[in-house]
C-alpha positions as a printed Julia matrix, in Angstrom:
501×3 Matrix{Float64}:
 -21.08   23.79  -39.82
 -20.21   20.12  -40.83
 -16.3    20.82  -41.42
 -14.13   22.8   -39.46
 -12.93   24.44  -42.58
 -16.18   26.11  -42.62
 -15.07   28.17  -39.4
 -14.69   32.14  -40.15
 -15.2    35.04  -38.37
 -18.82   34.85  -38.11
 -19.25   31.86  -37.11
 -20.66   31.65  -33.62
 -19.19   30.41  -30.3
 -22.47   28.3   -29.74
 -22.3    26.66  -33.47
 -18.24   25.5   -33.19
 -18.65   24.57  -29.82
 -21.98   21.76  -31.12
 -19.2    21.24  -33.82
 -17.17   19.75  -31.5
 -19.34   18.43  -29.18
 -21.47   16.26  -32.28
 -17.86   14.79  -32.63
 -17.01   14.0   -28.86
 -20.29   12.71  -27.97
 -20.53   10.33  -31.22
 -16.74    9.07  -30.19
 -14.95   10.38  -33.5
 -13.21   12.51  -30.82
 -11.86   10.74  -27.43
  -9.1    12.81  -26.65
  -7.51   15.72  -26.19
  -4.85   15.15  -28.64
  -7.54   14.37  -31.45
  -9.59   17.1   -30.64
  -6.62   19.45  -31.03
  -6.0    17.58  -34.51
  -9.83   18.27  -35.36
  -9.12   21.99  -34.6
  -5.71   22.23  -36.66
  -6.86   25.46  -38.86
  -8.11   27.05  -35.79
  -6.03   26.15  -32.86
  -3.71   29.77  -33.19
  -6.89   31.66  -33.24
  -7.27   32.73  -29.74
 -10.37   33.19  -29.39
 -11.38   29.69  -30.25
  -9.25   28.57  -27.17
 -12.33   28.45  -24.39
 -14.42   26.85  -27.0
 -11.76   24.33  -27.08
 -11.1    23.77  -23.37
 -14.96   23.75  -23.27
 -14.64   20.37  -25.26
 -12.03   19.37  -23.12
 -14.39   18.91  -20.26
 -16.69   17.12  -22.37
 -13.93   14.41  -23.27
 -13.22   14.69  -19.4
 -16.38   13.69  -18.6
 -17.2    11.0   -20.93
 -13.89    9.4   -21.51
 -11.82   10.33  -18.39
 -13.93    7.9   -16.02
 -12.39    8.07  -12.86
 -10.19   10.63  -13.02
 -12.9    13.3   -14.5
 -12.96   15.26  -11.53
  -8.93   16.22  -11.64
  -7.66   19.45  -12.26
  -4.12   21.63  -12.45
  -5.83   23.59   -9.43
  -7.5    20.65   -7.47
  -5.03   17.94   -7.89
  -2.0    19.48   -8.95
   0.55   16.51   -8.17
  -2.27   13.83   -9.49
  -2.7    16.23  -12.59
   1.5    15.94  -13.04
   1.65   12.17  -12.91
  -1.26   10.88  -14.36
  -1.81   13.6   -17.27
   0.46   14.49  -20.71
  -0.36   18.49  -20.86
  -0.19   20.13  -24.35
   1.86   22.92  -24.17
  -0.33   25.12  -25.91
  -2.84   24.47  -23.44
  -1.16   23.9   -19.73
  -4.56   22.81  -18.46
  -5.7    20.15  -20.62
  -3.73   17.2   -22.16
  -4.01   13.36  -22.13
  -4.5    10.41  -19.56
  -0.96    8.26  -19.89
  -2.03    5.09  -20.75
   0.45    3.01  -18.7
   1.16    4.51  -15.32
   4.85    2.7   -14.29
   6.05    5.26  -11.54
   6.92    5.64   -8.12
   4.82    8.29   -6.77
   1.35    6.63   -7.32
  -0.79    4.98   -4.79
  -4.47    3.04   -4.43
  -6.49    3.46   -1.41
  -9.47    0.66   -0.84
 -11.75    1.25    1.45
 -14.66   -0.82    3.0
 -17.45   -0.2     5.18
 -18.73   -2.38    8.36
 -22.3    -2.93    9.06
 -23.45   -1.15    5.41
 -25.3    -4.34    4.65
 -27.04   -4.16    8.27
 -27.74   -0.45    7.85
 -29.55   -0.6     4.6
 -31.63   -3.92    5.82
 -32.56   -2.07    8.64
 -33.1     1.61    7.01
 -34.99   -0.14    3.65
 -38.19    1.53    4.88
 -36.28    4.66    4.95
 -35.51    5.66    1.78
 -34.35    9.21    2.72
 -31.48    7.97    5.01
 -30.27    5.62    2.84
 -29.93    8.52   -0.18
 -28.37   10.52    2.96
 -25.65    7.9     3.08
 -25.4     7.36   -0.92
 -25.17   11.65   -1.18
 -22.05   10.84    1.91
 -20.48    8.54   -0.08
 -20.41   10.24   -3.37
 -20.12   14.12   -2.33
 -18.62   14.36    0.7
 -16.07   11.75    0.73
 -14.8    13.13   -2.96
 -14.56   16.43   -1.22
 -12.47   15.37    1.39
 -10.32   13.64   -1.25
  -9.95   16.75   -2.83
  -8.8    18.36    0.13
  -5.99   15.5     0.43
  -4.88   16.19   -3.4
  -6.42   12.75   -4.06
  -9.54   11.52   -5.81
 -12.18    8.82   -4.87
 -14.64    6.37   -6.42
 -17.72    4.51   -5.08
 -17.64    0.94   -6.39
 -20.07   -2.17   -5.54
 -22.04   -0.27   -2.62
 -20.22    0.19    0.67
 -16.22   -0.11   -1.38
 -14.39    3.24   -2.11
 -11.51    3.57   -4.09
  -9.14    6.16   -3.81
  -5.59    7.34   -5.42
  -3.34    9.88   -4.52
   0.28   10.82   -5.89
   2.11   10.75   -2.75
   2.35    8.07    0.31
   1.45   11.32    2.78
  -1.87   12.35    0.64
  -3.17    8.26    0.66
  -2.51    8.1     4.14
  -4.35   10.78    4.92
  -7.38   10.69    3.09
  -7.71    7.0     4.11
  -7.0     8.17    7.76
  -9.73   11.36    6.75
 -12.44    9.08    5.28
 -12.12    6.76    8.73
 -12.41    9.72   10.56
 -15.97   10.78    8.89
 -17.37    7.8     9.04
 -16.41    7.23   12.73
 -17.4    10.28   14.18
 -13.38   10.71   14.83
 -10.91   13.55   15.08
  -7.74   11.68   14.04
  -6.34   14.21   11.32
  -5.69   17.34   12.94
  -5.26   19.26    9.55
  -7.36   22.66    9.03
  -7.4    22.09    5.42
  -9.2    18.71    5.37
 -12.6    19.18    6.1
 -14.16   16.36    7.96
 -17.27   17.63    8.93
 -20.54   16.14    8.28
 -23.53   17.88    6.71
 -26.39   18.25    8.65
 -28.61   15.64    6.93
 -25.39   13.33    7.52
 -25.03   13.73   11.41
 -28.09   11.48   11.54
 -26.4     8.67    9.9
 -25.06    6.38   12.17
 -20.73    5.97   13.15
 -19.64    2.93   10.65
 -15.97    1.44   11.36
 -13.86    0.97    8.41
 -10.84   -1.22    7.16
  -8.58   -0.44    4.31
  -5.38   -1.8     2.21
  -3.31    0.92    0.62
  -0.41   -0.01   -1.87
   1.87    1.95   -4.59
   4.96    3.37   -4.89
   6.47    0.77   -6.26
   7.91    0.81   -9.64
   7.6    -2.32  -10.83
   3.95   -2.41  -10.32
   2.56   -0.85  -12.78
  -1.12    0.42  -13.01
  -3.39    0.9   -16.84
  -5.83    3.12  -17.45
  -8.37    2.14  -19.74
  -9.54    4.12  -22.28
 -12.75    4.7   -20.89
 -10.66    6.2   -17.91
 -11.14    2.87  -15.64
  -8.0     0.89  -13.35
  -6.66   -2.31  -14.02
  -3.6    -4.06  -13.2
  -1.49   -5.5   -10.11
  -1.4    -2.55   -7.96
  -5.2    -2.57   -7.97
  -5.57   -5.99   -6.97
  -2.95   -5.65   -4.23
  -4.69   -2.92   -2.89
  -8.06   -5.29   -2.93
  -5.86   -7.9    -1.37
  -4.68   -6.39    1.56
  -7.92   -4.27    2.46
  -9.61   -7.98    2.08
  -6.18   -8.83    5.16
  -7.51   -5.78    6.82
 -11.09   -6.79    6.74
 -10.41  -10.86    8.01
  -8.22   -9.62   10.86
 -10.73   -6.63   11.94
 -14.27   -7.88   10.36
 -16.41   -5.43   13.12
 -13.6    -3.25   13.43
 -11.09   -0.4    11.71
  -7.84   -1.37   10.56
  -5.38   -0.47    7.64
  -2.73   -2.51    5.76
  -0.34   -1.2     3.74
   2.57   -2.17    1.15
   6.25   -1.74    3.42
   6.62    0.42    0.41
   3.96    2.64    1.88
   5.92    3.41    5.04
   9.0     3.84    3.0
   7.83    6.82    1.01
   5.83    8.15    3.89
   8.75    8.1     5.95
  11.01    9.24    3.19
   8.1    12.63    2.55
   8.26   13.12    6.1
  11.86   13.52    7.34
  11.99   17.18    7.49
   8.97   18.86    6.5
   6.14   16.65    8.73
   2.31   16.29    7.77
  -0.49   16.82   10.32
  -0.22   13.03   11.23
   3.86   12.42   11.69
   3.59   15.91   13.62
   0.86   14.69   16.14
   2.53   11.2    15.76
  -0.92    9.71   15.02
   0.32    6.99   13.23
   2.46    4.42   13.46
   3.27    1.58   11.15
   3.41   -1.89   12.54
   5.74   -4.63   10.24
   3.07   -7.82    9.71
   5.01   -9.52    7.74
   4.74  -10.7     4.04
   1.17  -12.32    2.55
   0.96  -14.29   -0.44
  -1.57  -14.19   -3.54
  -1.35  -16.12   -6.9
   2.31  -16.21   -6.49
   3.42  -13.01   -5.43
   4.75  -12.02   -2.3
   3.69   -8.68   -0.64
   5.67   -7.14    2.13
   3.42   -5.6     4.71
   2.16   -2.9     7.27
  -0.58   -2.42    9.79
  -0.96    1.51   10.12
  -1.93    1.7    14.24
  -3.87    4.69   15.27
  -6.32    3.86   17.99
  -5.07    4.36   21.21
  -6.2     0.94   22.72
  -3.98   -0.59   20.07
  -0.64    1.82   20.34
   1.08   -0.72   22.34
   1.75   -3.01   19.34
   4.75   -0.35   19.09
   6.61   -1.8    21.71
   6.15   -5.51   20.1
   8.59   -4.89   17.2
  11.8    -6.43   18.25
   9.47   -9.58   19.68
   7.54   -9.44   15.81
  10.54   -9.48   13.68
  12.31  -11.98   15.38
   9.33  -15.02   15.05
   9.0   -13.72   11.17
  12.68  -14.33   11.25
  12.53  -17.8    12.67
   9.71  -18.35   10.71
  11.56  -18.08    7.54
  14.48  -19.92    8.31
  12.12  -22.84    9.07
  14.06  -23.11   12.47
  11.19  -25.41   13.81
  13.37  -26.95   16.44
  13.71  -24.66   19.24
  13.32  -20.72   17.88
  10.11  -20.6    16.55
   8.42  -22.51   19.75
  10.17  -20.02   22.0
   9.83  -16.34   19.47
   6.14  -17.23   19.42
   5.45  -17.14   23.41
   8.01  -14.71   23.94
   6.07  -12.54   21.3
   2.83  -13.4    23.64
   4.13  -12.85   26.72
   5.73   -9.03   25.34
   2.25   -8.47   24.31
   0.61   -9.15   27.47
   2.64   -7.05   29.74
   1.96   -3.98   27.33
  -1.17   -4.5    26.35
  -4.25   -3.01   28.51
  -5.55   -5.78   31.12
  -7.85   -8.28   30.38
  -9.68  -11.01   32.1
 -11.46  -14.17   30.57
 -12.65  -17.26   31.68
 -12.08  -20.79   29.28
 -14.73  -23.08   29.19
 -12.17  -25.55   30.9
  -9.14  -25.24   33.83
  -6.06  -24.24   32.12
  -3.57  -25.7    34.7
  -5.89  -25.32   37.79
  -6.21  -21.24   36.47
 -10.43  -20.53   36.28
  -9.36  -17.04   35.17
  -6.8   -16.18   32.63
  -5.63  -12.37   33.04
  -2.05  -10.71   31.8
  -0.22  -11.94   34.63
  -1.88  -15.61   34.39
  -1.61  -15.79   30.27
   2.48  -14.88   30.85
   2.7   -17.88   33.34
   1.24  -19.91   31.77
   3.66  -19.15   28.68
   6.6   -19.51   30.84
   5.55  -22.87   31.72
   5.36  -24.26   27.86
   8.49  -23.01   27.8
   9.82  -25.03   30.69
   8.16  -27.63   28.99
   9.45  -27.48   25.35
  13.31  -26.54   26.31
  14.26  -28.25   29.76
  11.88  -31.33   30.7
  11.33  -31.62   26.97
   7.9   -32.84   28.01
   6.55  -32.04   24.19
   2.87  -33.09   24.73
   2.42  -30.6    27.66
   4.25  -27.82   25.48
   2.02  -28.04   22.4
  -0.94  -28.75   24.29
  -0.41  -25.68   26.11
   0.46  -23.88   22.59
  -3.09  -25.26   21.41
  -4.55  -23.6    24.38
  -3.34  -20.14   24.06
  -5.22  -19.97   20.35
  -8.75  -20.45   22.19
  -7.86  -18.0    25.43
  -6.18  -15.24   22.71
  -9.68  -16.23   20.46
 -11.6   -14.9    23.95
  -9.45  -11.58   24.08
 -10.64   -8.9    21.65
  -8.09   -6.52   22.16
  -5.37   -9.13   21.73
  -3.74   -8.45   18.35
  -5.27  -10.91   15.63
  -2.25  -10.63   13.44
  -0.53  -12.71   16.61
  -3.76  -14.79   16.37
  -3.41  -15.63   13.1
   0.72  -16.25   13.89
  -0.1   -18.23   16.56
  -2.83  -20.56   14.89
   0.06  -21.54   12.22
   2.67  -22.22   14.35
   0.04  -24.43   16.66
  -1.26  -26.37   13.72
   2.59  -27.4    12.47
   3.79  -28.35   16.14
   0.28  -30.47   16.12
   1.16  -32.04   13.29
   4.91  -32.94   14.82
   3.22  -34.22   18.2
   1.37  -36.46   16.27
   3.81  -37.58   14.81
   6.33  -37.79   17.38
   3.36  -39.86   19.86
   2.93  -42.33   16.6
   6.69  -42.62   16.83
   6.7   -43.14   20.63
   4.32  -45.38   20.73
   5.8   -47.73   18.25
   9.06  -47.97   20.13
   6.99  -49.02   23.07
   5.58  -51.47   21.35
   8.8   -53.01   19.81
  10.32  -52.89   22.85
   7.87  -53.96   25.84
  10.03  -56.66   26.67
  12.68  -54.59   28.14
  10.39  -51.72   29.26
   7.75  -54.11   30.8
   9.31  -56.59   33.57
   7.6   -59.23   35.7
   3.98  -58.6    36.32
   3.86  -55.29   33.99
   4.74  -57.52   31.04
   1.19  -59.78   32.09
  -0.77  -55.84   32.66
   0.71  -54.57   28.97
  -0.4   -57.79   27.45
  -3.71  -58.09   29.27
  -4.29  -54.36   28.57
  -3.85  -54.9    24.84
  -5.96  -57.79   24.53
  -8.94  -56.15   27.14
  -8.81  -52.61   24.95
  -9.43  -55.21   21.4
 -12.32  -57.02   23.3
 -13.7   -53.63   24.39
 -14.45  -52.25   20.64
 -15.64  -56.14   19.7
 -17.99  -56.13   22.17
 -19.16  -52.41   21.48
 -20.12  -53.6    17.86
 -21.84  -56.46   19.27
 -23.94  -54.19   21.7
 -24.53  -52.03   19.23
 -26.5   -54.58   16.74
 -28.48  -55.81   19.67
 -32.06  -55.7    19.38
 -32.15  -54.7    23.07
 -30.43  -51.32   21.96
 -32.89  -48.92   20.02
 -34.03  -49.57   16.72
 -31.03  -47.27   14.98
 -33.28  -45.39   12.58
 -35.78  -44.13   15.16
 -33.2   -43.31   17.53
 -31.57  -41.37   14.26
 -35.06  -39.52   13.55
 -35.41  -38.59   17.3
 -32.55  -36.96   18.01
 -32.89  -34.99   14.49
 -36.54  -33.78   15.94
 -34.76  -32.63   19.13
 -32.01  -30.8    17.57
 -34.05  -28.62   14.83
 -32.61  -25.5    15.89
 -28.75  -26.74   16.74
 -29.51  -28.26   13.16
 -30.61  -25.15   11.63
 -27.94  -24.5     8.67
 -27.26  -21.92    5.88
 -24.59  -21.09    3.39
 -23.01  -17.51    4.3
 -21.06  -15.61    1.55
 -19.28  -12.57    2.46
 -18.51  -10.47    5.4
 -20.18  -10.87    8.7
């Protein structure tokens, strides 16, 4: 048959169905709608219909890329935002091209240690196809079982969408769960389980960035059946957050927007995870790419890291300060009070700094809050500045020693120290001018002689150290140069990293 106007009664099922299929598979027919135009003279004949929907997967298959797996019956609320059904045919139609809606969310996933797991497993082949068969067939089962679908890109990054802020929560929280070994979603419908071949693979850790439901971001679909646009790149950018706050560890950042809509799904009618209140969504804030501003959550759902619920009130009061620029007093005092909130809840910890913080060898809870309330002291009522900021400076390398300490505070706290840095410098170079203009009246009798003596003794000092150091008594400077090179190969051993460690 080379025309569908050929079609009669005898023709066969077999011979309209490689009519169709010639067409599909040479790209004269991409679509659902064109196929039904191809089929015009036959479409009311019923029992053409499963040859039809038979061509339908084809175009499914080749043309709907990522979302080729989606069904009315698997993915019924993906199926009613992402499709346009015919109405002849309620379970076929066409991909919308231009996805501008509320109810549509991105899910990016990456795993730790993949890189380490296939150096170490490249000898063995059949556990690294056990992980690759994981990745591809399990995990898209258990987004099926969340109403959502996923996508293996670049090796160890998944990609998954849902239509609803419950279903990407919980197939993130789901696919975290498999790979950890975990029980987190408590849902009989979501099967987490491993295969057999699978329980020999190793527990990974996982971080994510989940965005959507936001109308104003609006995502494409290609015509190949491939995403582009903003909300895939936020969703990149804020599982790339998750994965520079936790690089060894899980963690998940989401759009506010996110908790909105979950919140909003959940009021009266609860999924497994508001029901067993196994997460909770932690306000970090707003980060910034190529211009655009991105309010944001961390999701919380490990246990040792449940007390960040309880730092809240502490949190939104520094991002508060923060963007008032209220550099003065607020910011100084919202940052340690955030510290000291989060080590009285926090579970204990004990480190030791390479140097005497204040006379303290060991810095524990109790220890970190003094210390705290001493900057304080410092900064508001002996406004003794250089203690204050020196103290601030301090609290970035004992937090740095702390691993359950909450990085996004790190990262808070590193900011705020490098600013009031900057203003102690400043404020020293300012100090030390006056001085200088005004040593006559600060400097009486025999201090006026010490300042002036001092002056001229520290100016002689670096004279004569130039002087010593072109002495041909001192070492010749090359050899000394070459020698201490040969005695520091391995402190001098260097190489450019790219990526995740």
């Amino acid at each position: 048959m080379q025309d569908i106007t050929e079609y009669s009664a005898s023709t066969s099922d077999y011979e309209l169905c490689a009519f169709f299929y010639d067409r599909i598979m040479s790209g004269e027919i991409k679509t659902f709608s064109e196929l039904v135009k191809a089929a015009a003279t036959i479409i009311n004949n019923k029992k053409c219909h499963p040859v039809i929907m038979k061509a339908f997967e084809l175009i499914k298959c080749l043309y709907w890329g990522f979302f080729s797996a989606i069904s009315p019956k698997t993915h019924p609320k993906l199926w009613a935002e992402v499709v346009i059904t015919n109405k002849n045919f309620p379970e076929a139609g066409d991909l919308k091209q231009t996805l501008q809606i509320s109810n549509l969310y991105i899910g990016m996933l990456d795993i730790h240690g993949y890189t380490k797991f296939c150096m170490e497993t490249r000898k063995n082949l059949s556990l690294m196809h056990t992980l690759d068969r994981a990745m591809e067939v399990e995990i898209g089962a258990i987004s099926a079982a969340c109403d959502a679908i996923s996508h293996r890109e670049r090796g160890d990054e998944i990609v998954v969408v849902a239509a609803s802020a419950t279903d990407i929560v919980t197939v993130v929280m789901a696919i975290i769960d498999y790979f950890g070994k975990t029980n987190l979603v408590k849902d009989s419908k979501i099967v987490t389980k491993r295969s057999t071949d699978a329980e020999a693979l190793p527990a990974f850790k996982v971080s994510a960035g989940i965005t959507g439901g936001n109308t104003t971001s609006p995502l494409i679909i290609t015509d190949m059946g491939d995403l582009s646009g903003f909300l895939l790149n936020s969703g990149a950018r804020l599982q790339a957050r998750a994965n520079e706050l936790s690089p060894k560890e899980c963690r998940i950042m989401s759009a506010r927007q996110v908790q909105m809509n979950f919140d909003k799904e959940n009021a009266q009618t609860k999924c497994s995870l508001a029901e067993n209140n196994t997460v909770y969504f932690f306000d970090t804030g707003h980060i910034e790419f190529k211009g655009v501003e991105i309010p944001t959550c961390e999701i919380v759902f490990m246990d040792s890291e449940r007390y960040k619920e309880k730092l809240g009130a502490e949190v939104s009061r520094l991002m508060e300060s923060i963007d008032q620029n209220l550099w003065e007093q607020r910011i100084f005092s919202d940052m340690l009070a955030l510290i000291v909130k989060a080590a009285q809840v926090m579970p204990p910890f004990s480190v030791t700094p390479p140097v005497l913080i204040d006379n303290i060898q060991t810095i524990t809870n109790d220890s970190l809050v003094h210390l705290c309330k001493k900057a304080m002291v410092s900064y508001l009522r002996e406004e003794d500045y250089n203690v204050a900021v020196t103290l601030l400076k301090d609290f970035v390398s004992i937090i740095e020693m702390i691993p359950s300490f909450d990085r996004l505070i790190l990262d808070y706290l590193r900011g705020v120290n490098v600013k009031y840095t900057m203003l102690l410098n400043m404020y020293n170079e300012n100090i030390s001018k006056q001085i200088e203009e005004k040593a006559s009246g600060i400097f009486l009798s025999n201090y006026a002689t010490a300042w002036e003596a001092a002056k001229k003794g520290v100016s002689m000092y670096e004279k004569l150290c130039v002087m010593g150091k072109n002495s041909e008594l001192v070492a010749k400077k090359k050899n000394l140069w070459v020698y201490l090179i040969k005695q520091n190969q391995k402190e001098l051993e260097f190489s450019m990293y790219s990526g995740k460690k």
